[in-house]
N, C-alpha and C positions, 0 to 999 in steps of 0.2 A: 256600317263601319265595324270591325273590329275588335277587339280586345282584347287583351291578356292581365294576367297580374302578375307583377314583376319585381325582383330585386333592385334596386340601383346600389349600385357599387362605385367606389374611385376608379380608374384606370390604372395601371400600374405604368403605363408610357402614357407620352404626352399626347392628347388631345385638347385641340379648342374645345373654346366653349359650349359652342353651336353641335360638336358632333360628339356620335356613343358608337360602342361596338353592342350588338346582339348577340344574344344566344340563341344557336339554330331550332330551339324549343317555341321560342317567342318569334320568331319569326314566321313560324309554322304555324304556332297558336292563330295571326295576324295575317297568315294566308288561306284562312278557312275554306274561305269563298272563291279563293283564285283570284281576286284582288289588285295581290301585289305580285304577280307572276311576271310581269314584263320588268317592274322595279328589283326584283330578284335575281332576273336576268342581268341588270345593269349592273346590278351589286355586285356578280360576278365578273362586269369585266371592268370593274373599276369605279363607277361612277354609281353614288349613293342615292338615296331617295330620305324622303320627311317620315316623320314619325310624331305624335304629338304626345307627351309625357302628361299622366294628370298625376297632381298630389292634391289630397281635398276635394272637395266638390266644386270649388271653383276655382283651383291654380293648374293652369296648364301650360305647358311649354313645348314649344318645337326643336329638334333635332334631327342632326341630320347621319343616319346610317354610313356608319365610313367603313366598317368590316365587321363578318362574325366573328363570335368568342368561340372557344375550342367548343365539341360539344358535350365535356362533361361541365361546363356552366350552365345549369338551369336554371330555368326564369330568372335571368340576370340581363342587367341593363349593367354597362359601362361606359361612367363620363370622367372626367377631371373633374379636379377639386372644383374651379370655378360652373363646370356644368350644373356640378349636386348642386353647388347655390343657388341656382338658377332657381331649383323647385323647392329649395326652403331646406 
């Protein structure tokens, strides 16, 4: 599996809980292996894939990829206010 280290951020529009936008840095980080190539495909034509967020060595949460962020965001994760809650 994967990994990056990541910002998390608010969103500045609304998203649920459950979803984040990426930055094309971290998504790339997270396609090292080719992976998540068929899920990146989908991402492009709409339809999201999981992601699992860790904060700590034991909190982690799933999310669901709804779009990227421009690509001057690096290593940035973007959720709503109730998402950040999610992970503390």
């Amino acid at each position: 599996m994967s990994t990056a280290s990541v910002i998390l951020r608010k969103a500045p529009a609304s998203l649920s809980r459950e979803r984040c936008k990426v930055s094309p840095d971290v998504l790339e980080a997270l396609n090292a292996d080719g992976s998540l190539d068929e899920a990146l495909t989908a991402l492009e034509a709409g339809r999201g894939f999981q992601i699992r967020v860790r904060r700590g060595s034991d909190r982690y949460d799933l999310y669901t990829v709804e779009d990227k962020l421009p690509p001057a965001e690096t290593r940035t994760v973007r959720m709503s206010e109730a998402g950040l809650g999610r992970v503390g």
